[in-house]
C-alpha positions in Angstrom: -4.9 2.3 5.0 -5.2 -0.9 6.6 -8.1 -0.9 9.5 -5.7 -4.4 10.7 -2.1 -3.6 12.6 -1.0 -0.5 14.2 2.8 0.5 15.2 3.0 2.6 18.3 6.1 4.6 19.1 6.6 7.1 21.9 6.6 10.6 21.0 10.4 11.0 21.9 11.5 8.4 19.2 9.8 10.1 16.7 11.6 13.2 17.6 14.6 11.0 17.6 14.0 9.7 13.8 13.1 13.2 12.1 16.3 14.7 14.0 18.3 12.3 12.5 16.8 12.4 9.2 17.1 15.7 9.1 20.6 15.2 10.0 21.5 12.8 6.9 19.7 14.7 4.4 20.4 14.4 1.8 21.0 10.6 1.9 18.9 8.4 3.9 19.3 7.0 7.1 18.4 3.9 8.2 18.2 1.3 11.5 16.5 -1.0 13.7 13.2 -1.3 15.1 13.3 -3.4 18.8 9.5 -4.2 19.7 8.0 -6.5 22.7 8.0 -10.4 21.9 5.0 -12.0 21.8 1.6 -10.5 22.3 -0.5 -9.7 19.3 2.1 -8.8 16.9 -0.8 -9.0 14.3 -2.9 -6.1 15.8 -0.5 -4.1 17.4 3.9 -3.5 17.6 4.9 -1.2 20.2 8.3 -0.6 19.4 10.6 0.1 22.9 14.0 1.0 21.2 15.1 2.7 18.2 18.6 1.4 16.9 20.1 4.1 14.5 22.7 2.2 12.2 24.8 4.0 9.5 23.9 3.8 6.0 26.6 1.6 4.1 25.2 2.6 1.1 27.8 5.1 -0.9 27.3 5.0 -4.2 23.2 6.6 -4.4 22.0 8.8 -1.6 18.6 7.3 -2.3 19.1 3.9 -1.4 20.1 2.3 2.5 22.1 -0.7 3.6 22.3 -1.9 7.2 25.4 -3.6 8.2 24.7 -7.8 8.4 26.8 -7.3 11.9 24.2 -4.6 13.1 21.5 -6.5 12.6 22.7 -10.0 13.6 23.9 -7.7 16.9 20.1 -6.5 17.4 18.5 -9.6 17.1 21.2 -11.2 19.9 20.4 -8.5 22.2 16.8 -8.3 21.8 16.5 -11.9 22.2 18.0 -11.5 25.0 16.4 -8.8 26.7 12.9 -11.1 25.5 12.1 -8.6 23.0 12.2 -8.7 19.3 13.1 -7.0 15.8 10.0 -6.2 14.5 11.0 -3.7 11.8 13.6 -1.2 10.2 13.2 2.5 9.4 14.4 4.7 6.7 14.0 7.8 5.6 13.0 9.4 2.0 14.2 12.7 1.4 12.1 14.9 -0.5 10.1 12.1 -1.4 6.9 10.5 0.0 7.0 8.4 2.8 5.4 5.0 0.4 7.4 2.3 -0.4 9.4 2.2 -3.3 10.3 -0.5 -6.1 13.4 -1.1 -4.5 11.7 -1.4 -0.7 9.9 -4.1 -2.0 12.4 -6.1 -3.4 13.9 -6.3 0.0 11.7 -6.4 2.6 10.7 -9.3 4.3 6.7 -10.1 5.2 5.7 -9.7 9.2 8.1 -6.8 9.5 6.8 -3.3 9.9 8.8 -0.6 8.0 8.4 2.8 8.7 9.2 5.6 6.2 10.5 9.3 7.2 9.3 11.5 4.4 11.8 14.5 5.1 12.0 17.9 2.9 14.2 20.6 2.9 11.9 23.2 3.8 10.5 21.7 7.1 8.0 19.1 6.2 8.1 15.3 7.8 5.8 12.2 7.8 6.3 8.8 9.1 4.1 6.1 7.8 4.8 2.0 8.4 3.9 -0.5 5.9 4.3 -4.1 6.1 4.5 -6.5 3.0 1.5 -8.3 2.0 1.4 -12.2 1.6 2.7 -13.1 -1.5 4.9 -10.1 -1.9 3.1 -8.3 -4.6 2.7 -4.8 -2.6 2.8 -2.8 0.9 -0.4 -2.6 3.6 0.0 0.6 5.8 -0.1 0.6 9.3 -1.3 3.4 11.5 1.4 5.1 13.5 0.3 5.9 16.9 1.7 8.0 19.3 2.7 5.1 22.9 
């Protein structure tokens, strides 16, 4: 893991995400991370709101698509508000919470993703990762409770 940024999030969003990845399973669910504008985005994102979205995807349960009106909506509202999208999450059921092939291919650098790893029998993780300059791969960022 990185020793660079860290993504803080309250206890209660946490809660939030693993209900409702646990609620999705099998297919992933997916949505918005709303952090503070400004400060030192490069050390530390505390996100303040958790957006859930619905999956567009249909056609593979392991795969997620955020409606281009959801997110164009979030980033109008958190501008306003003087905050910012810093991120999306997902989750990954019964599979680790690392980015995969296809996470990479889409994500975008200075954005923090964070991945619920859910199983069936009770297990959850949430780890955030960031792209790394050039594109090649995923840094992890330490989760810590706000």
């Amino acid at each position: 893991m990185s020793g660079g940024r860290r993504l803080a999030i309250a206890a209660a969003d946490l809660e939030l995400l693993e209900r409702e990845a646990r609620a999705r399973y099998p297919a992933e669910c997916c949505g918005i991370l709303i952090g503070e504008a400004g400060g030192d985005r490069q050390r530390r994102v505390r996100i303040v709101e958790v957006v859930a979205t619905p999956n567009l995807e249909q056609r593979r349960p392991d795969r997620y698509t955020i409606d281009p009106r959801d997110l164009l909506a979030a980033h109008k509202r958190a501008r306003r508000e003087g905050r910012a999208v810093v991120g999306y999450y997902h989750s990954h059921p019964e599979r680790p919470a690392v980015p995969s092939e296809v996470d990479r291919a889409a994500a975008w650098p200075d954005t923090s993703y964070l991945i619920l790893e859910v199983r069936r029998g009770g297990g959850f993780a949430a780890r955030s990762w960031r792209l790394e300059p050039g594109g090649r791969g995923f840094v992890e960022e330490r989760v810590e409770l706000a």
